[in-house]
C-alpha positions in Angstrom: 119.9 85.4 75.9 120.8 83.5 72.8 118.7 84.8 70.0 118.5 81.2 68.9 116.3 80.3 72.0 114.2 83.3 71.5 112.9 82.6 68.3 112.1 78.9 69.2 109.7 79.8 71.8 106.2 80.6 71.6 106.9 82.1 68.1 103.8 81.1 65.6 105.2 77.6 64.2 106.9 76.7 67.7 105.8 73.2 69.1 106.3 71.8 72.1 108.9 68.9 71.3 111.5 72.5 70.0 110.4 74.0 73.3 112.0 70.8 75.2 114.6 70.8 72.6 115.4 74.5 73.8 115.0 73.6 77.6 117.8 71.1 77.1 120.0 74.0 75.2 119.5 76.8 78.1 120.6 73.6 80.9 123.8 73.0 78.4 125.1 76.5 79.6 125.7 74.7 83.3 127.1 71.1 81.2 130.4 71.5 84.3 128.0 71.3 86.6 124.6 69.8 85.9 124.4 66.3 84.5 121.2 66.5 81.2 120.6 62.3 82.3 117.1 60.9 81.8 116.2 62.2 85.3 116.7 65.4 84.6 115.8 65.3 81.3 112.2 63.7 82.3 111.9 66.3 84.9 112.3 69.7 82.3 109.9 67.7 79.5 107.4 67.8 82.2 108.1 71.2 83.2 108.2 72.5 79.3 104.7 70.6 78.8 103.1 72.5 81.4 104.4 75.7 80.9 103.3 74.9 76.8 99.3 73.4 78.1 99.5 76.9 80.2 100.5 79.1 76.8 98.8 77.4 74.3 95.5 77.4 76.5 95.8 81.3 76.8 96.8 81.5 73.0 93.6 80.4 72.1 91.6 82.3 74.2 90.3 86.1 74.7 92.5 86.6 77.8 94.0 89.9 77.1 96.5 89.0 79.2 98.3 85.9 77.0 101.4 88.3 76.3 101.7 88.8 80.1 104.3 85.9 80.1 106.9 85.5 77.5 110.3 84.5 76.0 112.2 85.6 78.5 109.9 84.0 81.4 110.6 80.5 79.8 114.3 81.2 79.6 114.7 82.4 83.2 112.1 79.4 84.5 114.9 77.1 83.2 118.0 78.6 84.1 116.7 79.8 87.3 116.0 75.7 88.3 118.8 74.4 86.9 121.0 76.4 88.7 118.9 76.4 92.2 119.5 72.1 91.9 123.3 73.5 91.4 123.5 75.3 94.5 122.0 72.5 96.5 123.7 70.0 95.0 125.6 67.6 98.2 122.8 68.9 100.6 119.5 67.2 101.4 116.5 69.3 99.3 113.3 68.7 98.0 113.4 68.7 94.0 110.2 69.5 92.9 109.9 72.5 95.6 112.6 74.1 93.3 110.2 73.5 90.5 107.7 75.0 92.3 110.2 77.7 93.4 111.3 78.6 89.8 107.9 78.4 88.5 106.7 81.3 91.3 109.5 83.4 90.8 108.8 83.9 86.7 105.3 83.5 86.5 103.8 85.9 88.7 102.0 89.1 88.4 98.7 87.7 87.2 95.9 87.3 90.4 92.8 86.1 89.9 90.7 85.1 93.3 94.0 86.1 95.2 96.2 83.7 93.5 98.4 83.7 90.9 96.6 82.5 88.3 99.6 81.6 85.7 101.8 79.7 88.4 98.9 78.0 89.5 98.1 76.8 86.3 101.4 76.0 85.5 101.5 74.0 88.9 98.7 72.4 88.1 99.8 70.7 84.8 103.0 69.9 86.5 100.7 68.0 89.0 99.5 66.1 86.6 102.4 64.5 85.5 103.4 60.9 87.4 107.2 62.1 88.6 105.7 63.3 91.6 104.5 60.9 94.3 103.1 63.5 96.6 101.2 66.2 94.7 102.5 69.8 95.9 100.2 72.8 97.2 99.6 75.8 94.3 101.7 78.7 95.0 103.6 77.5 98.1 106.2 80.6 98.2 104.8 84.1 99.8 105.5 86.7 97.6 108.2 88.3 100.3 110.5 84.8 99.8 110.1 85.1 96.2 111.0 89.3 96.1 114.1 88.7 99.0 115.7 85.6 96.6 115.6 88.3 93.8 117.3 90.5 95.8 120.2 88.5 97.3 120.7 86.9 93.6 122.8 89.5 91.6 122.4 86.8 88.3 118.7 87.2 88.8 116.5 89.3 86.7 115.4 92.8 87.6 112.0 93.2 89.3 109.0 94.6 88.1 106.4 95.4 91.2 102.9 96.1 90.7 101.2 97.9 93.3 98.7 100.6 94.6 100.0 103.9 93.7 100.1 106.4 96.9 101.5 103.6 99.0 104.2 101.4 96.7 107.2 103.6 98.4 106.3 103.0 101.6 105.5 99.3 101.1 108.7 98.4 98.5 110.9 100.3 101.5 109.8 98.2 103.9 110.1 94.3 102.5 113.6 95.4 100.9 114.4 96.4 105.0 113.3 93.0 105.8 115.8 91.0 103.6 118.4 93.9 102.5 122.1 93.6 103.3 123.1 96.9 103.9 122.7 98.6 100.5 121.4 101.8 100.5 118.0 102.0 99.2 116.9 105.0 96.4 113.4 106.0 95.8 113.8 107.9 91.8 110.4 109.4 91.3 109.5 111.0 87.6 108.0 114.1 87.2 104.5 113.8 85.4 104.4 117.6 84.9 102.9 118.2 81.4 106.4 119.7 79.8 108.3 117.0 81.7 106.7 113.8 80.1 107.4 115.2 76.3 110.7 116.8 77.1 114.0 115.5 75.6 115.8 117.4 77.8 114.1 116.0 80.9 114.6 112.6 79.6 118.4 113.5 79.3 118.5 114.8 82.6 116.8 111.4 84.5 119.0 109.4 82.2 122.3 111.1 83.5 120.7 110.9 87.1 120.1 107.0 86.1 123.7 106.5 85.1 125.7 108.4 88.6 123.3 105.2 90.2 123.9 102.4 88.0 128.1 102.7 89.4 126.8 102.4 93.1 126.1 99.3 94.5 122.4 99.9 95.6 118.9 99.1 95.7 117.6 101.6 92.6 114.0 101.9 93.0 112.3 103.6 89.7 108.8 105.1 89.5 107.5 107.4 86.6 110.3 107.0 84.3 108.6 105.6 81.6 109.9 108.4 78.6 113.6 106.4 79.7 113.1 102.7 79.9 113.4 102.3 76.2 116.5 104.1 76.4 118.2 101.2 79.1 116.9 98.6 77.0 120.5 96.6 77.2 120.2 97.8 81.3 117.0 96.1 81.5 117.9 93.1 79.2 121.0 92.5 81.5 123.3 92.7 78.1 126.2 93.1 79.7 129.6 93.5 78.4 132.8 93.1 80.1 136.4 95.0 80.2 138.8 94.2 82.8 136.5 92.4 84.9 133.7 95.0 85.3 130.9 94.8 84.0 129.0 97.6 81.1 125.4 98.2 79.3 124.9 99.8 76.0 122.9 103.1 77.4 121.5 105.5 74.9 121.0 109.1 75.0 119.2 110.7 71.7 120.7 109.2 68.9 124.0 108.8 70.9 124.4 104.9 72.6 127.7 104.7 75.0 128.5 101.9 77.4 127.5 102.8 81.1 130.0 101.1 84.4 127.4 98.9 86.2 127.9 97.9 89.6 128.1 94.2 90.7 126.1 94.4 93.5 123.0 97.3 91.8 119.6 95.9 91.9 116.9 97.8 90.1 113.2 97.8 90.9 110.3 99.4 88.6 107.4 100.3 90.4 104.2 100.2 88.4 100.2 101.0 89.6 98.2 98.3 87.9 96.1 100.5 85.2 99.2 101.8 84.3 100.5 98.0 83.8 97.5 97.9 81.3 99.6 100.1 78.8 103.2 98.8 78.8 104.0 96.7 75.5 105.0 93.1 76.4 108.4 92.9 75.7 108.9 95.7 78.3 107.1 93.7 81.0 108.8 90.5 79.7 112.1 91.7 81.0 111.8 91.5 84.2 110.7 89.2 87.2 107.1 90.2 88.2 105.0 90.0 91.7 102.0 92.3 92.9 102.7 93.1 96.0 100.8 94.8 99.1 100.8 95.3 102.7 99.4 91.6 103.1 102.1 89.9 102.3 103.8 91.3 105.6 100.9 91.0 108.1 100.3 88.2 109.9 97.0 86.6 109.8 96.1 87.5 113.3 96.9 91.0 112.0 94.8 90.2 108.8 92.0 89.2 110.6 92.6 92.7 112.9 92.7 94.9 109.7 89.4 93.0 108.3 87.4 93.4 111.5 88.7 97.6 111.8 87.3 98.1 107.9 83.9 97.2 108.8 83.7 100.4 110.8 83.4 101.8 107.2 79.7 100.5 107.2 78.7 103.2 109.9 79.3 105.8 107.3 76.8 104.0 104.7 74.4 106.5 103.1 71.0 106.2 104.6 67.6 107.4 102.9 67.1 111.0 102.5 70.7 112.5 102.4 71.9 114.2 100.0 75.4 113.7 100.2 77.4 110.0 100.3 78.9 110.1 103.3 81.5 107.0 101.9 82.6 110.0 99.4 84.3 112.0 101.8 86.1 109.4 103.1 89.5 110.0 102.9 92.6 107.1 102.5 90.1 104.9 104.7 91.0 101.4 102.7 92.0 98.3 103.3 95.6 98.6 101.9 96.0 101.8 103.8 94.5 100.4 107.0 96.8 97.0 106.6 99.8 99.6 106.0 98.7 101.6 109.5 98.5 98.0 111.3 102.3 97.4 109.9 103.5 100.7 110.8 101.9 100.1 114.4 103.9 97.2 114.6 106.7 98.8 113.5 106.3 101.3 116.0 106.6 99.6 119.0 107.3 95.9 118.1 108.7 94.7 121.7 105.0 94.9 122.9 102.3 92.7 122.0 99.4 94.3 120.7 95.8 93.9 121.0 92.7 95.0 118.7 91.7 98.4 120.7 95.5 99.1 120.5 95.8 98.8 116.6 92.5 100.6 116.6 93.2 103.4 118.5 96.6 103.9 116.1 94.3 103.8 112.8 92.3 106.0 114.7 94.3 108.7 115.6 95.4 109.0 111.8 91.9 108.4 109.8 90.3 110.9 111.8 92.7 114.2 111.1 91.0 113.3 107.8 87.4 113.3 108.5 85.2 116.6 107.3 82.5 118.2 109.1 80.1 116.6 107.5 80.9 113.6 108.7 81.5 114.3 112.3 77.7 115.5 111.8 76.2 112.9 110.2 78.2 110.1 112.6 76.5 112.4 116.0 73.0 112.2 113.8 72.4 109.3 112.8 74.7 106.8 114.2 75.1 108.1 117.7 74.0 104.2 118.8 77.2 103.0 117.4 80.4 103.0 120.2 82.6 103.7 117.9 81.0 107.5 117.2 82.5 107.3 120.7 85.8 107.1 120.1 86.2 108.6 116.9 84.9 112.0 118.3 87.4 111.7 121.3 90.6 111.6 118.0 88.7 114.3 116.0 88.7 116.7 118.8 92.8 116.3 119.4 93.3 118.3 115.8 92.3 122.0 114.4 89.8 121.7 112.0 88.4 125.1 112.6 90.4 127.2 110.1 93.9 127.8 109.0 94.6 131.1 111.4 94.0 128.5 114.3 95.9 125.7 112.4 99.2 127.6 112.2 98.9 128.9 115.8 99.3 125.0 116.4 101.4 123.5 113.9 104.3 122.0 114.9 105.4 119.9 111.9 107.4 121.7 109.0 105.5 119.8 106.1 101.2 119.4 106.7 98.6 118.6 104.4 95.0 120.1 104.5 91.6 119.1 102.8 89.0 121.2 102.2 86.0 122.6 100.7 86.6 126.0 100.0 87.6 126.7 96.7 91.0 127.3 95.2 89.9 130.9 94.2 90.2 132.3 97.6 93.8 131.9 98.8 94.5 135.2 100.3 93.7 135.0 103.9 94.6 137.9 106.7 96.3 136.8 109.9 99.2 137.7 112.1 99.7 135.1 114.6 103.0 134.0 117.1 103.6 130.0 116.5 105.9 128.6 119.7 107.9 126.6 117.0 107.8 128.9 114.1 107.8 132.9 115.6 105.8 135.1 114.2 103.4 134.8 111.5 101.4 136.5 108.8 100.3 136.6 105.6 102.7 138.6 104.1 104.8 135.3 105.1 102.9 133.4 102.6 103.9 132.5 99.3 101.0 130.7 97.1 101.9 128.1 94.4 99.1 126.5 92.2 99.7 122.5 91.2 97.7 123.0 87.8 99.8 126.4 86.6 103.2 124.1 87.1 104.3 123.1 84.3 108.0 121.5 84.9 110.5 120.6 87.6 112.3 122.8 86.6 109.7 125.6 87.1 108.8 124.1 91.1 112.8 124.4 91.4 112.7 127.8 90.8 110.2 128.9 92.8 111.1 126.9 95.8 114.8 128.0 95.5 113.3 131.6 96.0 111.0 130.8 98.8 114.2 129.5 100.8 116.6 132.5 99.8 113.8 135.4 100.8 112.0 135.8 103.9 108.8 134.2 103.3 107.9 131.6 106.2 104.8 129.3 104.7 104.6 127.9 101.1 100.9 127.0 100.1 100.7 124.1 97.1 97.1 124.2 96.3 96.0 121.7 94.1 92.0 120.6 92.5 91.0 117.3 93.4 91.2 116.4 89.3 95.1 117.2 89.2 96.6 115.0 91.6 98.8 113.6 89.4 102.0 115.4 91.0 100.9 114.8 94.5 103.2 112.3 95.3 106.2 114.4 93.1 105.7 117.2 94.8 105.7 115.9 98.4 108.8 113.9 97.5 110.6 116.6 96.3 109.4 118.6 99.6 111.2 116.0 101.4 114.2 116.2 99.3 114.6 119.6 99.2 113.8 120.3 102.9 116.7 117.8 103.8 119.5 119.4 101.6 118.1 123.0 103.3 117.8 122.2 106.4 121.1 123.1 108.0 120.5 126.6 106.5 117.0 127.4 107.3 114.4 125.3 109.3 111.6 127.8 110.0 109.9 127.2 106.7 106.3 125.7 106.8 105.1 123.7 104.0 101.1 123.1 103.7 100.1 121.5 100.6 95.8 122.1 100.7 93.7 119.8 98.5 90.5 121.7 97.3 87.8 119.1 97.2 84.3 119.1 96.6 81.5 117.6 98.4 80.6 114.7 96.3 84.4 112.7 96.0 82.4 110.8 92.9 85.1 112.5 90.1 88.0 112.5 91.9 90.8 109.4 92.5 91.5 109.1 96.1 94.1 106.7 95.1 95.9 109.6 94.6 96.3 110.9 98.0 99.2 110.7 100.1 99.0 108.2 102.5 99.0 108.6 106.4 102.2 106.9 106.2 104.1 109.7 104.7 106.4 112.2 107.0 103.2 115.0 106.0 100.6 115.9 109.3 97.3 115.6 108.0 94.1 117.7 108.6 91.1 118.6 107.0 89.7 121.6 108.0 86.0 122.5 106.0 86.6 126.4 105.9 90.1 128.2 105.8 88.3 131.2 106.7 85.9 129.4 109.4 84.9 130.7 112.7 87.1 129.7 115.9 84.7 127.0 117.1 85.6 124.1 116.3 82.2 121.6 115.5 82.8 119.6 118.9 81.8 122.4 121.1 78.5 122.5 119.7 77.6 118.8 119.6 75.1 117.6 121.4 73.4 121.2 122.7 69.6 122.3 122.5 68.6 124.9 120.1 68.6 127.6 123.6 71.7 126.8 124.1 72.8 127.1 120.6 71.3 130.4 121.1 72.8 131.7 124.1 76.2 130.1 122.8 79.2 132.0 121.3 77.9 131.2 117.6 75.4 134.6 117.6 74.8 137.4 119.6 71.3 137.0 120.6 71.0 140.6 122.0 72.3 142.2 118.2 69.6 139.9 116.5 67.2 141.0 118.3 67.9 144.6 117.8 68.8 144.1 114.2 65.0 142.5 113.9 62.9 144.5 116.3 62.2 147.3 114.0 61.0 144.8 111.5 58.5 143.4 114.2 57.1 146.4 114.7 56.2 147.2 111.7 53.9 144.2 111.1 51.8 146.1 114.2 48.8 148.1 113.1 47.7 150.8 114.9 44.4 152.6 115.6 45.8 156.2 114.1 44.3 159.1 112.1 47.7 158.8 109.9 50.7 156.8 108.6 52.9 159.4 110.6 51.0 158.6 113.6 51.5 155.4 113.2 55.2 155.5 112.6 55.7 157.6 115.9 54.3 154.8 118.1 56.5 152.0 116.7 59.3 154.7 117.8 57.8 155.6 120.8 57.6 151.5 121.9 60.7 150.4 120.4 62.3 153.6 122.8 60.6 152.1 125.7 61.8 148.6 124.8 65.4 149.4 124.1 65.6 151.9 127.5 64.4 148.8 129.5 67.1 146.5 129.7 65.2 143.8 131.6 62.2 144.4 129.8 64.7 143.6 126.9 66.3 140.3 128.3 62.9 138.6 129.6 61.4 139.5 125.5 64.6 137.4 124.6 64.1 134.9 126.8 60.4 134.4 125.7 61.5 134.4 121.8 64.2 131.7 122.4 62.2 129.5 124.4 59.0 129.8 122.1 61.7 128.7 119.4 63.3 125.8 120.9 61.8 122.1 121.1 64.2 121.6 124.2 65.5 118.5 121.8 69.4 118.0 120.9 70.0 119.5 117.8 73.3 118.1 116.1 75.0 120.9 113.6 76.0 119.9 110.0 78.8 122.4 110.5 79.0 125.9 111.9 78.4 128.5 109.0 74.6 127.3 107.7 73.9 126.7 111.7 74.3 130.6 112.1 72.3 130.7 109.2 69.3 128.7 110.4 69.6 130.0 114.0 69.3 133.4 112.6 66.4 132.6 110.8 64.7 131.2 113.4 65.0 134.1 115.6 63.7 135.9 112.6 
């Protein structure tokens, strides 16, 4: 861009007559083939007004967004019109929906009430002016027409795509699919290990990585590289120099800057969360062409409506009077970009067969409930048994293992598997030896432990990794604490990557990343979690070191048959207690040690007379029970009250 134009606009003494002025100068560039007449010279004053009214309005306001837009936006707003009425010059269009076009694609980004609040405006002043006859809808152009233009035009900018964090891969993948021309797509995650972010070296090393891409004619899709975006400035910029017909950017490494081969055809995507956005100086988000993008802008809005009307099952877990615990807290990826993501996915799935709601349902179902703790279960079979979806959501809960990990690796069949749970990080050592119809045999001396917070590098995962695959070790545990989730995503990635280049030598290696979480989810960032969308089986299982049951086998039974169940062994109770009981009898005796003999010679009589001994149970258990449903929270502080109820 000519550094002429970028001082004349929006600097401090800039007016609107040298922002026209500089309007005319960027459609100069296509004098061969675009005529600068009055027509065309009335339609970019108009366009320049509002863009200014738009600016200027922001300028002198609080909005701390008024940087969002820049320089560069202007510039490419022109040039990106002008050359659109090139294209379609000889061919029947609609002028002013390439205004509207151009203003979409470079003034995006900004939502406010689920619009786009700078376009809108923008569209709004141009509205007002008299060229147009019939006045023109705000923000005509989805965001998917906008993003797939970018894409197919190699002169366009690069994009900038601002989206929820645990689900931008997935999502970015999947509108690139829609539109992409056979260029392959590659998904560069950063490391956000605690070395790794203040390393030169790993700087170097994504910058090298970086530079064997920018030759390949791809769709390079960035995430978590901030420490090396100010070293592809030029890249960024689109500098470009040229040398025998191929095209170069200035690329600098440390204090050393050499030019880099750039492919014709590359096409380079930054993904960004939004309170990340919040931190990136304007001139780096000025750079490139910006859209926030989700899973609505690919459902239909049948499909909306469907993914609106499956979120309001969320209400059945609102917290009612009296417990302790929010039951909405333990909810785990159950949101409505998540849920619109499943209902996409669904589609995907099987997309020759129409769908109906219970379909889609059942899908979401099927993956939200792997999630679902305990206490939940519980508290939905307590309090909100009158609700049919309780119904249904017990009938998905019961098809995983939630009892304990022993039982879960009997089971597993998938390599990689991540488990929630409340017991804590401290006790990882867990005694099992076990035979796994996928897997062989199993035990813990198979195990190999790795704690997320003690990792400091990528390098240091490497390592350890590279050893679990060359010795005999079958199961890699990741444990991480619900407040260092940072590398969740990292990790599973590089799971992924590293499972695929393994593969063909060893594929009996199990992978089970456990998230230690605590009741109360208040302090922790579910946003962080990996989404149900990911390759990774799901589970949550309350206690690693649980009991066999699993929860449904005890819903729904009276306290006798909670009793009589496999939970306790009535029979030792009672003869762990009866010498207790007896000693609250007083008898009519000369002495203590009189006394004491006739509790022995009684409990003798008791314990010699088994039926004597049964119909004493019976009689105990049935004085206990109310003969109502009693409804578990989960199965270790059952035992507990059972016990103490016999007691």
């Amino acid at each position: 861009m000519n550094r002429g134009i970028y001082l004349n606009v929006f600097s401090p003494e800039s007016n609107v007559n040298e922002m026209i002025d500089t309007a005319f100068e960027i459609s100069k560039i296509y004098s061969n083939s675009f005529i600068l007449d009055e027509k065309n010279k009335n339609l970019l004053t108009h366009l320049v007004k509002s863009v200014y009214k738009y600016k200027n309005r922001l300028n002198s306001s609080l909005d701390i967004n008024k940087n969002f837009h820049g320089t560069r936006d202007f510039y490419y707003l022109i040039k990106n019109l002008v050359n659109n009425i090139i294209k379609k010059q000889g061919t029947s269009f609609d002028l002013y929906d390439e205004v509207f076009f151009a203003i979409e694609s470079n003034y995006n980004g900004l939502y406010k009430n689920n619009e786009s609040s700078a376009s809108k405006a923008i569209e709004s002043e141009f509205n007002k002016s008299n060229i147009i006859e019939n006045k023109k809808i705000f923000n005509k152009f989805s965001t998917i027409e906008l993003i797939k233009s970018n894409i197919k035009d190699n002169e366009s900018r690069y994009l900038l795509l601002i989206t929820k964090s645990n689900l931008s891969q997935y999502l970015v993948k999947q509108i690139i699919k829609s539109e992409n021309d056979g260029r392959e797509i590659i998904y560069y995650l950063g490391s956000l290990f605690e070395d790794d972010i203040y390393s030169e070296a790993y700087s170097a090393k994504a910058i090298t990585k970086i530079k064997f891409y920018l030759e390949e004619p791809i769709i390079l899709v960035l995430k978590n590289l901030s420490t090396t975006y100010a070293s592809l400035y030029d890249l960024f910029n689109q500098r470009f120099n040229y040398t025998l017909g191929k095209k170069y950017a200035e690329i600098s490494m440390r204090d050393v800057t050499n030019p880099s081969l750039i492919n014709d055809s590359l096409k380079i995507i930054i993904l960004i969360e939004p309170k990340a956005l919040a931190h990136q100086d304007p001139p780096f988000i000025n750079r490139f062409q910006k859209h926030i993008i989700s899973f609505d802008n690919l459902l239909s809005k049948k499909e909306m409506e469907i993914a609106n009307t499956f979120y309001e099952i969320k209400n059945v877990f609102q917290k009612i009077e009296g417990i302790k615990c929010n039951p909405l807290n333990q909810l785990i990826n159950f949101d409505k970009e998540e849920i619109n993501g499943l209902i996409f996915y669904s589609k995907l799935e099987n997309n020759t067969q129409a769908k109906t709601y219970e379909d889609y349902e059942n899908y979401i179902l099927s993956k939200l409930t792997k999630t679902f703790s305990q206490d939940l279960i519980m508290y939905l079979n307590v309090y909100r048994l009158n609700y049919p979806i309780v119904e249904k959501i017990n009938k998905y809960y019961k098809k995983s293992i939630h009892s304990n990990l022993r039982n879960y690796l009997i089971n597993v069949e998938q390599s990689k598997n991540i488990i929630y749970t409340f017991t804590s990080i401290l006790k990882s050592n867990f005694k099992f030896e076990i035979i796994n119809n996928k897997f062989g045999k199993l035990t813990d001396k198979d195990v190999i432990n790795i704690i997320d917070k003690n990792l400091k590098s990528e390098r240091t995962l490497e390592k350890l990794l590279d050893d679990f695959y060359s010795n005999n070790q079958k199961i890699c545990l990741i444990h991480f604490e619900a407040n260092y989730l940072d590398n969740l995503e990292f990790i599973s990635n590089y799971i992924e990557r590293i499972e695929k280049d393994k593969n063909s030598e060893n594929n009996n290696k199990i992978f089970l990343i456990i998230i230690h979480l605590k009741r109360s989810l208040t302090e922790h960032f579910p946003e962080l979690f990996l989404t149900n969308l990911s390759s990774y089986n799901q589970s949550f299982i309350d206690n690693l070191d649980g009991r066999d049951e699993e929860i449904y086998d005890f819903l729904g039974k009276t306290q006798k048959e909670l009793f009589f169940s496999s939970l306790i062994n009535v029979e030792n109770e009672f003869l762990n207690n009866i010498y207790h009981i007896f000693t609250t009898i007083e008898y009519i005796c000369e002495n203590k040690s009189d006394n004491i003999n006739q509790h022995k010679k009684n409990i003798n009589i008791l314990l010699s007379n088994n039926e004597l001994k049964k119909n004493i149970i019976e009689i105990v258990v049935d004085k206990i029970s109310n003969k109502k449903k009693y409804l578990i929270p989960y199965l270790e502080i059952i035992i507990l009250m059972i016990k103490n109820l016999y007691q």
